[in-house]
N, C-alpha and C positions, 0 to 999 in steps of 0.2 A: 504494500500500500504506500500510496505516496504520504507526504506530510501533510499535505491538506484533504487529503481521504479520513487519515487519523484525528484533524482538528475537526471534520465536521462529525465522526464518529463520537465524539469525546463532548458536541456540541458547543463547542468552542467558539469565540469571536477571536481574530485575531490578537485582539487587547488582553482579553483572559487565557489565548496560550501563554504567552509572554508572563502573565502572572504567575500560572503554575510553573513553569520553567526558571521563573527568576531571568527572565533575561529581556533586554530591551525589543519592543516590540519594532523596530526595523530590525533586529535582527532576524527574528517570525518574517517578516515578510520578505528578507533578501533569501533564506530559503525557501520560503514558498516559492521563489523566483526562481530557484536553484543557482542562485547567485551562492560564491564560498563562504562559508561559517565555519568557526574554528569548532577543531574537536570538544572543547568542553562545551561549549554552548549545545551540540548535538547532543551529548552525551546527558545534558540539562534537559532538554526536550523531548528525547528519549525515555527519561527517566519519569518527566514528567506524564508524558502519555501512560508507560507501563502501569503508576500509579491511581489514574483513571477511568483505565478499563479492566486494571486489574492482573496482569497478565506481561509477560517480562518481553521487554521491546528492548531491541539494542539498535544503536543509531544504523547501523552499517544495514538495519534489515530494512527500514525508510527507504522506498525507490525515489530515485533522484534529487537526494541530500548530498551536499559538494561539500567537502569536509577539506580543511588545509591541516595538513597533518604537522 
């Protein structure tokens, strides 16, 4: 699943992924873009999704997440 598959799974606004993730909401939105986001921000959104569906998500399973290693 993509990451914006996951945000509207999870019912999410772009504003309240960023909340669960702790992370600045241009960054929610440069990967929604599949613009790069550093690994811990993925690994923040990641972890965050896992937390609200339940179920253990690692960034690398996210289809078309650009990650700068």
């Amino acid at each position: 699943m993509t990451l914006d598959e996951y945000r509207i799974e999870c019912g999410w606004s772009h504003a309240k992924m960023a909340r669960a993730a702790e992370v600045d909401v241009q960054t929610v939105k440069r990967a929604l873009k599949g613009e790069p986001i550093t690994s811990n921000s993925a690994h923040k959104l990641a972890r965050a999704i896992s937390k609200e569906l339940d179920q253990k998500i690692r960034y690398n399973q996210i289809d078309g997440l650009n990650v700068i290693l």
